[in-house]
C-alpha positions as CSV (number, residue, x, y, z in Angstrom):
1,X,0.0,0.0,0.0
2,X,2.5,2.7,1.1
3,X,4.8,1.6,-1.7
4,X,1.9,2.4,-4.3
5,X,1.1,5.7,-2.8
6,X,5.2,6.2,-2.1
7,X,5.2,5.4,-6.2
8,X,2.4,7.6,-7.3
9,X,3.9,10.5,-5.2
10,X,7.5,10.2,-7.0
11,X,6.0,10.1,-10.5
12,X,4.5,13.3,-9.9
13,X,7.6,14.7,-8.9
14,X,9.9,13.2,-11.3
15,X,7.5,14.0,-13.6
16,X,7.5,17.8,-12.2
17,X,11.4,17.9,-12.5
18,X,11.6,17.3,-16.1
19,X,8.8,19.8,-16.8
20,X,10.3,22.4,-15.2
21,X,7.4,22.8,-12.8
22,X,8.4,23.8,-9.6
23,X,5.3,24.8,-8.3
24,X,4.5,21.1,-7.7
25,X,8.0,20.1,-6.8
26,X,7.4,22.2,-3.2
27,X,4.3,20.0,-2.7
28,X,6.7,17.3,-2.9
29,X,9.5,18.5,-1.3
30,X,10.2,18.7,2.7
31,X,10.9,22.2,3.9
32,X,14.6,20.7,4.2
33,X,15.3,19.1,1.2
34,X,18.6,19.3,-0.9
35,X,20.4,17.6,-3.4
36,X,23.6,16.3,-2.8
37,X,26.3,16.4,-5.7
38,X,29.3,13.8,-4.3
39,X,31.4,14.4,-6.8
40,X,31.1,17.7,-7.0
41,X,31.1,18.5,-3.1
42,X,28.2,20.6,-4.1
43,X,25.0,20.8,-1.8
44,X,21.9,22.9,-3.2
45,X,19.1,24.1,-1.3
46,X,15.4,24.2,-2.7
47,X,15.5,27.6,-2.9
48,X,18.5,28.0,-5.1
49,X,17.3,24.8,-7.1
50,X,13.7,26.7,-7.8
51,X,15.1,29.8,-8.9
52,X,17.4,28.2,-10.7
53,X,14.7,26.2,-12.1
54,X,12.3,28.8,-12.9
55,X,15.1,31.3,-14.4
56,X,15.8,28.4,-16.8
57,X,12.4,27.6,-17.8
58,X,11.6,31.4,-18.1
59,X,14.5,31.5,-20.9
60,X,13.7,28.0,-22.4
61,X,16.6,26.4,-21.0
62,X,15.3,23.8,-19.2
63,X,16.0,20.4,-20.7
64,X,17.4,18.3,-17.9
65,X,18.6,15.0,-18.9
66,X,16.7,11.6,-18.4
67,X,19.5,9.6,-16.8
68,X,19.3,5.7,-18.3
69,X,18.3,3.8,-14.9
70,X,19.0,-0.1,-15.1
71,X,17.3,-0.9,-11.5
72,X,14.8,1.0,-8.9
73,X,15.3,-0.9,-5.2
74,X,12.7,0.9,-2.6
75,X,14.2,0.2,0.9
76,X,11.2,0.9,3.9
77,X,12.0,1.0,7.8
78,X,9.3,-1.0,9.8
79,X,7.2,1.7,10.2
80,X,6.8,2.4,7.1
81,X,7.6,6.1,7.3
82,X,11.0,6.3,5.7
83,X,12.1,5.2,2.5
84,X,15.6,4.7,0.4
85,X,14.9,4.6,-3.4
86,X,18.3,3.2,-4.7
87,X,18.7,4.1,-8.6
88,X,21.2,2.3,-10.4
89,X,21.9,3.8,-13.4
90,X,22.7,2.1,-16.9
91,X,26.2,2.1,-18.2
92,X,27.7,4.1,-15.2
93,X,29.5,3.0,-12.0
94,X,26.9,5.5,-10.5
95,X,23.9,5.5,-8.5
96,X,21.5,8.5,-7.3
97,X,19.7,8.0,-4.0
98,X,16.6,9.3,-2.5
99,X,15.2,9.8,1.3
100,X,11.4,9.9,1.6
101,X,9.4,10.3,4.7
102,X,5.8,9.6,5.1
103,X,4.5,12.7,7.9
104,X,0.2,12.2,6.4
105,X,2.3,12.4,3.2
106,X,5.0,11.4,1.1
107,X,8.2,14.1,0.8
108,X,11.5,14.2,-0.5
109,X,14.2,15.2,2.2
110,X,17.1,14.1,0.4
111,X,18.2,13.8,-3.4
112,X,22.0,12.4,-3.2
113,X,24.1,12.0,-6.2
114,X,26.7,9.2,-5.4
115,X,30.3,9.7,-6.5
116,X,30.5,5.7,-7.5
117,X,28.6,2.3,-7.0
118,X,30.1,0.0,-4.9
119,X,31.5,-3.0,-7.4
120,X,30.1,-6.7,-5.5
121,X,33.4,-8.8,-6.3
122,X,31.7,-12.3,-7.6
C-alpha cells in the first residue's frame, strides 16, 4: 500500500522535475530538502534549485537529462515512514539515491548523487 502511494507520489515529482514545474515540486518537497552532488562537493538548497529552475524555464533552458536507470530498489523501515529509493543507473558506476518520509504524506528530504557504486566482487 505505502509503496503504491510512495510510487504515485515520485512520478508526480519526477515528472514535475523534467517539466520544469516547480510549483509542484514544493508540494513534494520537505521544507529541508537538498540535493547532494558527491562528486562535486556541491549541496543545493530548494530555494536555489527553484530559482534556478524557474530562471531556466523562463529562458527556455530547461531540458534536464533523463538519466538511463538499469534498476529502482525501494528500501522501507518497519514503520513504514522512511524510505531509500536506490537508482542504479545504466552504463555508469553510479547510482542517485533518494530519502522519503511519510508525515500524512510522502516528501523528499534528500536527493543524493553518489560519486561511485560500490562493485560486488563475484
Amino acid at each position: 500500500m505505502m509503496d503504491n502511494q510512495l510510487e504515485q507520489i515520485r512520478d508526480i515529482w519526477i515528472n514535475a522535475f523534467f517539466t520544469g514545474n516547480y510549483e509542484v515540486l514544493v508540494q513534494f518537497e520537505a521544507p529541508s530538502f537538498k540535493v547532494i552532488y558527491e562528486k562535486e562537493g556541491i549541496t543545493e538548497s530548494s530555494v536555489t534549485r527553484y530559482e534556478k529552475i524557474a530562471h531556466a524555464v523562463k529562458n527556455g533552458v530547461w531540458k534536464p537529462q533523463k538519466p538511463e536507470i538499469s534498476s529502482e530498489e525501494f528500501e522501507f523501515d518497519r514503520e513504514q515512514t522512511h524510505c531509500k529509493v536506490t537508482l542504479e543507473l545504466e552504463n555508469e558506476l553510479r547510482q542517485i539515491q533518494e530519502l522519503w518520509i511519510y508525515d500524512s504524506d510522502w516528501k523528499i528530504i534528500e536527493l543524493r548523487f553518489c560519486k561511485v557504486r560500490k562493485v560486488q566482487n563475484i
